[in-house]
C-alpha positions as CSV (number, residue, x, y, z in Angstrom):
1,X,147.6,153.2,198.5
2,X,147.0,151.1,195.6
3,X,148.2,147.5,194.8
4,X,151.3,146.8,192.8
5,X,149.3,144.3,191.2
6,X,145.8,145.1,191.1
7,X,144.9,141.8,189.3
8,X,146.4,139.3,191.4
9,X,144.5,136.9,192.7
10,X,145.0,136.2,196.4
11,X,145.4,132.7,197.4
12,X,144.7,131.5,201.3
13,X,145.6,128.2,202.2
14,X,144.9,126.9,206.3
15,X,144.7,123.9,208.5
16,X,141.4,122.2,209.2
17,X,140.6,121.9,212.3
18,X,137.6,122.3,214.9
19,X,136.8,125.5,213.4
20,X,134.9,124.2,210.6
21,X,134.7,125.8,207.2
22,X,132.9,129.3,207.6
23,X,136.9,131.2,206.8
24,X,137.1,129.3,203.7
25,X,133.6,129.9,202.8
26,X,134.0,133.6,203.5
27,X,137.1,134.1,201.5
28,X,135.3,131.7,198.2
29,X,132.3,134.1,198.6
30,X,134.9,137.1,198.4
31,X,135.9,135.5,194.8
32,X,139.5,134.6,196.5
33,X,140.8,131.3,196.0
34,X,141.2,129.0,199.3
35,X,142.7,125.4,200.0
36,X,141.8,123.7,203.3
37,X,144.4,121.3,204.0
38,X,144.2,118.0,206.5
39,X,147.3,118.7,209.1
40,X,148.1,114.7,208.5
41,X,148.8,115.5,204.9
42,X,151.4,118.2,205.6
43,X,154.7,117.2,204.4
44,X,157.0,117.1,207.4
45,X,160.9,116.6,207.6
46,X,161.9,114.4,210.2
47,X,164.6,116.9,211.7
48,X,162.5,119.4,211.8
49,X,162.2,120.0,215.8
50,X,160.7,123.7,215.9
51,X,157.4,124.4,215.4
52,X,156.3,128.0,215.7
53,X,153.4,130.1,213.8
54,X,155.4,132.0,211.7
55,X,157.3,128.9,210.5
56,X,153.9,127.1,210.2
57,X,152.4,130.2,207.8
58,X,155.9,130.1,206.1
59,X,155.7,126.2,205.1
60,X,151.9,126.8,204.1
61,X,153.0,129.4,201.6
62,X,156.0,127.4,200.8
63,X,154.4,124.2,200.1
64,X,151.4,125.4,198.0
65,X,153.4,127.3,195.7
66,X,155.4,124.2,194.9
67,X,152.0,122.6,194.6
68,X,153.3,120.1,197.4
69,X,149.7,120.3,199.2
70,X,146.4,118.4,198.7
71,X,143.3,120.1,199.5
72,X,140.6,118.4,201.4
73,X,137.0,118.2,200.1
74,X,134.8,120.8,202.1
75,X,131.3,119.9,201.5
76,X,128.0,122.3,200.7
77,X,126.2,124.1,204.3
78,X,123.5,121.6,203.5
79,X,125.2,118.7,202.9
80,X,127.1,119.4,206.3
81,X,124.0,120.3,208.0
82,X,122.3,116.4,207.4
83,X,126.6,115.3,208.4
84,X,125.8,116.7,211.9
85,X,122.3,115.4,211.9
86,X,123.7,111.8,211.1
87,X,126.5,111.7,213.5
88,X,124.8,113.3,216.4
89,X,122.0,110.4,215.4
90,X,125.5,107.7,215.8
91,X,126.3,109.6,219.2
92,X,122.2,108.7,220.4
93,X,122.8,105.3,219.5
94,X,126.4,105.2,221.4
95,X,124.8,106.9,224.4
96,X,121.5,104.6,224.6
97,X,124.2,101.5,224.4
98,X,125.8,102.7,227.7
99,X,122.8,103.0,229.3
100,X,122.1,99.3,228.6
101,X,125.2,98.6,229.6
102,X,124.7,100.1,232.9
103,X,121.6,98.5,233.7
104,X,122.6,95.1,232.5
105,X,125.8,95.6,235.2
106,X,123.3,96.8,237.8
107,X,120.8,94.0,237.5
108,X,124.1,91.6,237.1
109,X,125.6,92.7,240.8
110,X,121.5,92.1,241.8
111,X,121.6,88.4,240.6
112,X,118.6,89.5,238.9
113,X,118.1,87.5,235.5
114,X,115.7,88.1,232.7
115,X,113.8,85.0,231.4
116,X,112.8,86.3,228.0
117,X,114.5,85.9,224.2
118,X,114.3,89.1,223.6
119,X,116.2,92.2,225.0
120,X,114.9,95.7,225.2
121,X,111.9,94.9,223.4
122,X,108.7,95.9,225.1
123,X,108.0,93.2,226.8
124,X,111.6,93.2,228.2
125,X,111.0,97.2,229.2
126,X,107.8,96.0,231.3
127,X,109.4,93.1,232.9
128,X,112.0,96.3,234.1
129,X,109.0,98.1,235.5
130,X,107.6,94.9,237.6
131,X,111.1,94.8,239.5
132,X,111.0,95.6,243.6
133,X,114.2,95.2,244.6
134,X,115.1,94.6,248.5
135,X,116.1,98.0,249.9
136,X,114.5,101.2,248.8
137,X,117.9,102.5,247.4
138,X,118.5,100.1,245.1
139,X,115.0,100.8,243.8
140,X,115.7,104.5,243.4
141,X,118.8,103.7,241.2
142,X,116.5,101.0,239.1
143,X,113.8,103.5,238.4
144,X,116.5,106.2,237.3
145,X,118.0,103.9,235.1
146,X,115.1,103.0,233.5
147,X,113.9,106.4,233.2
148,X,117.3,107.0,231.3
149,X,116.9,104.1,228.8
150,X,113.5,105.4,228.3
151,X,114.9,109.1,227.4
152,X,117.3,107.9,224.6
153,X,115.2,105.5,223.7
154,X,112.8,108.7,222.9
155,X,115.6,110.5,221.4
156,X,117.0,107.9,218.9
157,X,113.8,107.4,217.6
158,X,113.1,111.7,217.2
159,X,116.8,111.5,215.5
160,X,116.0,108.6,213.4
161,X,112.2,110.6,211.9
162,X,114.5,113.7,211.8
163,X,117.3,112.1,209.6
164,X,114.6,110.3,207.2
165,X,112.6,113.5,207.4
166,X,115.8,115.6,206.7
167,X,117.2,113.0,203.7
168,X,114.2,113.4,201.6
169,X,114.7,116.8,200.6
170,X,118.5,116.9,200.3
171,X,120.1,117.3,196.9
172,X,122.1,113.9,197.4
173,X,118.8,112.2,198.4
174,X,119.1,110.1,194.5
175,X,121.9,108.7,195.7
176,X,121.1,107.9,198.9
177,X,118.0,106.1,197.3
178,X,120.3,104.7,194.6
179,X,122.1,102.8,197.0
180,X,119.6,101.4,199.1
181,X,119.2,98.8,196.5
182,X,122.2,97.2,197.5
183,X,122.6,94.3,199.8
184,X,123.3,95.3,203.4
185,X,122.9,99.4,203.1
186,X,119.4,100.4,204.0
187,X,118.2,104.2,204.9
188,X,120.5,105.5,207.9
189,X,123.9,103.2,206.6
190,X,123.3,105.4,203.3
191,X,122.5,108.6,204.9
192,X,125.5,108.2,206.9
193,X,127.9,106.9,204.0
194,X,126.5,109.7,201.6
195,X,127.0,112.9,204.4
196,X,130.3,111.6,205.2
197,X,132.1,111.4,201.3
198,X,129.4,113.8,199.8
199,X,129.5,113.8,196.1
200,X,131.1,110.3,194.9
201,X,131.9,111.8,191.6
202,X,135.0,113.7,192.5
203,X,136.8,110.3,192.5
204,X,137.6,109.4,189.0
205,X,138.5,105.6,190.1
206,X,137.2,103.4,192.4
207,X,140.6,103.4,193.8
208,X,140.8,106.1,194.5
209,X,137.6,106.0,196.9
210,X,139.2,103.0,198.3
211,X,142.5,104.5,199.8
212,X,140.2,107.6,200.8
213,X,137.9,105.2,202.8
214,X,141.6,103.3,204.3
215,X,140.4,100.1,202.9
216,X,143.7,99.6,201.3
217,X,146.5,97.3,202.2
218,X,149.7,99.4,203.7
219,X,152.6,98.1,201.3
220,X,156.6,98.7,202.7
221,X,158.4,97.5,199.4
222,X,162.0,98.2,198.6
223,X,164.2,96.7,195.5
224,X,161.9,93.3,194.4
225,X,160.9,92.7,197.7
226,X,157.2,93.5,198.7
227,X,156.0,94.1,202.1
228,X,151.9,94.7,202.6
229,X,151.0,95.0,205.6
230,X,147.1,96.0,207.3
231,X,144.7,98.7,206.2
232,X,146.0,101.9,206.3
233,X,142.8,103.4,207.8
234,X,143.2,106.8,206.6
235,X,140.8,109.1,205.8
236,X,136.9,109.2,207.1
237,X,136.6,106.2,209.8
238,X,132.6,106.8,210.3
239,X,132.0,106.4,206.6
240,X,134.7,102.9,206.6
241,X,133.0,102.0,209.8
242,X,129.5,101.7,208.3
243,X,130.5,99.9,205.0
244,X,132.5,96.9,207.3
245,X,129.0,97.2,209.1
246,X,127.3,96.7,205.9
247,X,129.4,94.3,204.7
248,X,128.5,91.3,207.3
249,X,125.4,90.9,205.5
250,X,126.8,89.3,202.6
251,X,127.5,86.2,204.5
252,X,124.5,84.6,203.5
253,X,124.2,83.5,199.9
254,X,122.9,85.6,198.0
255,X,119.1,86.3,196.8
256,X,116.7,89.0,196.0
257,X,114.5,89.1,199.6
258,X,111.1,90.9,199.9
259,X,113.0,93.9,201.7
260,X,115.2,94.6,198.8
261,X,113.1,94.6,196.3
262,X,111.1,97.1,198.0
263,X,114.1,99.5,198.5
264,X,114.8,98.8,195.0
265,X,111.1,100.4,194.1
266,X,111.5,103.2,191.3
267,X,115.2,102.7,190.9
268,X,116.8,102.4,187.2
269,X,117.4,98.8,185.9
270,X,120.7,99.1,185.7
271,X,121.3,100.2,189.5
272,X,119.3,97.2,190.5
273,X,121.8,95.1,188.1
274,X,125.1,96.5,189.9
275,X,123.6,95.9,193.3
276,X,122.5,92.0,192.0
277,X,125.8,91.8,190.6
278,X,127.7,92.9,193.3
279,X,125.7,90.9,195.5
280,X,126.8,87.7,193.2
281,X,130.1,88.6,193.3
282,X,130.3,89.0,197.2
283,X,128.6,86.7,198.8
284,X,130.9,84.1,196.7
285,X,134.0,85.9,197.8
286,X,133.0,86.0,201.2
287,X,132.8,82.4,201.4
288,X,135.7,81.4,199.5
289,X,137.9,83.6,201.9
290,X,136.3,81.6,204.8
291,X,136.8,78.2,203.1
292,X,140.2,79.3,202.8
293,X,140.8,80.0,206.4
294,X,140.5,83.9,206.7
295,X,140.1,85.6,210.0
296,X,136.4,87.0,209.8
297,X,137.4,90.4,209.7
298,X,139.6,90.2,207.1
299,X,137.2,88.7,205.4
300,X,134.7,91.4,206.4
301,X,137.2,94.5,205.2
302,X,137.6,92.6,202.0
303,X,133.9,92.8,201.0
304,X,134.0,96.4,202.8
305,X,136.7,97.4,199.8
306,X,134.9,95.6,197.0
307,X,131.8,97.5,197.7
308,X,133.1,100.7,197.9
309,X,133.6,99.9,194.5
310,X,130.0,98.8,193.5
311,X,129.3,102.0,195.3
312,X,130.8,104.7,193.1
313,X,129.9,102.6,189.9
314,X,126.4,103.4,191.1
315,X,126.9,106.5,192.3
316,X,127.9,107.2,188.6
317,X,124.5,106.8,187.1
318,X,122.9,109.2,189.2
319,X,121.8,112.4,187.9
320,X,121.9,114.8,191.3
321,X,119.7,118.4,190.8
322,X,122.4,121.1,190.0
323,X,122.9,123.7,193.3
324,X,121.4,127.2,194.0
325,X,123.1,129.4,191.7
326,X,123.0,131.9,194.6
327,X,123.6,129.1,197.1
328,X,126.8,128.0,195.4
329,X,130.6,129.0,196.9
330,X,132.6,130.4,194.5
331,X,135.7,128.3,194.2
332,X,138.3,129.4,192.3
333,X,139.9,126.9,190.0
334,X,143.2,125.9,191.0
């Protein structure tokens, strides 16, 4: 049976979710056109009490042809290849932290104190070895805490020469270089930030990048009365994480230290003037909002929004490789 309109184009339009991306990259390779939509942004009446899966498809279909839905960005199988690769690095890290935790608790309930400055280091690790606790229990549970530390220590670091290993042959790599020359943003903050918002260019105003990151104040304004309130904290909250991360750096005033320059080693001129200007800019801001009495984080999500915006101007004057020709999706324009 043939199609009443055999050059219709088919349109497919779902709900992200755990699944991941392999439907809509099926349907693009197909030549159909697909829209992946974030569940959040789904317009939803207030009365609306029933939620069933026909209803559900019905909206979807209802929605995108009044063009009432927003498509999410679905990144490149590489590009979310070195995503995984950077958060399951963030999960090491989160994992070896417990594991301090616990044997920090364990030694605590001990009264057992360490004498040293430093923590962790190797001469803190030995000092853990030298230990002979009381009853042979207890020394059972020390030497199977330390053997834990010493297994994600192990793995961090493999995850760590993985990720750098991994960057330096990704398409986005420029960029990931690019900023590096910035104050506060060094190798796995930009690997990180990079993987999570993939290519910068598809926002066409720092603003834009801004509300995407949820570095933007919530506003509830009605007649001439305005209301703003916190940060909305929408969108990506391991990429907003690691920019308020980065941004405690520029607490200090600012200066061009032997690190930075190095990072800033075959980069253009003018990146290397954004990142001096922006670190100009910041490090001035970020004590004139102390001076004026501003809570540290606020102070700390302020800079965390203003170089979001230093970020996509230099994200702007990188040239990236162009894709695979037959590594490329097809996407259909909408």
């Amino acid at each position: 049976m043939q199609s009443k309109y055999p050059n219709a184009t088919l349109h497919f339009v779902y709900e992200a979710g755990p699944c991941g991306y392999w439907i809509y990259r099926l349907l693009t390779k197909l030549g159909h056109a697909c829209y992946v939509v974030a569940p959040s942004l789904i317009p939803r009446a207030s009365g609306d009490k029933v939620k069933t899966d026909k209803r559900d498809v019905l909206k979807l279909a209802r929605l995108l042809k009044n063009v009432d839905l927003h498509p999410i960005y679905v990144p490149e199988p590489e590009d979310e290849a070195v995503r995984d690769l950077s958060r399951i690095r963030e999960t090491a890290m989160h994992d070896l932290k417990k594991a301090k935790q616990r044997m920090k608790l364990f030694l605590l309930r001990n009264d057992i104190n360490y004498g040293g400055s430093a923590s962790w280091g190797p001469k803190h690790r030995r000092w853990l070895t030298e230990l002979i606790l009381p009853h042979p229990a207890q020394q059972i549970v020390l030497q199977e805490c330390i053997t834990t530390l010493n297994e994600r220590f192990s793995r961090l670091e493999r995850l760590d020469n993985e990720l750098k290993h991994q960057v330096l042959n990704w398409r986005f790599y420029p960029v990931v270089k690019a900023l590096q020359a910035m104050r506060g943003i060094k190798l796995i903050v930009a690997s990180g930030m990079v993987a999570e918002l993939g290519d910068l260019t598809r926002f066409d105003h720092p603003r834009k990048l801004m509300s995407y990151l949820g570095l933007v104040p919530s506003e509830h304004s009605s007649g001439g009365t305005r209301r703003l309130g916190p940060i909305t904290k929408c969108g990506n909250s391991r990429a907003r994480r690691l920019l308020v991360e980065g941004a405690h750096a520029y607490r200090y005033p600012a200066r061009m230290s032997t690190e930075i320059q190095k990072r800033q080693e075959g980069v253009s001129p003018e990146i290397s003037e954004i990142a001096w200007n922006a670190q100009l800019r910041l490090c001035k801001r970020y004590q004139r909002l102390m001076h004026r009495g501003k809570h540290r984080n606020v102070v700390v999500t302020a800079i965390a929004r203003e170089m979001s915006a230093y970020i996509w101007h230099i994200a702007k004057h990188v040239a990236l490789p162009p894709i695979n020709p037959k590594e490329r999706l097809v996407r259909v324009p909408r």
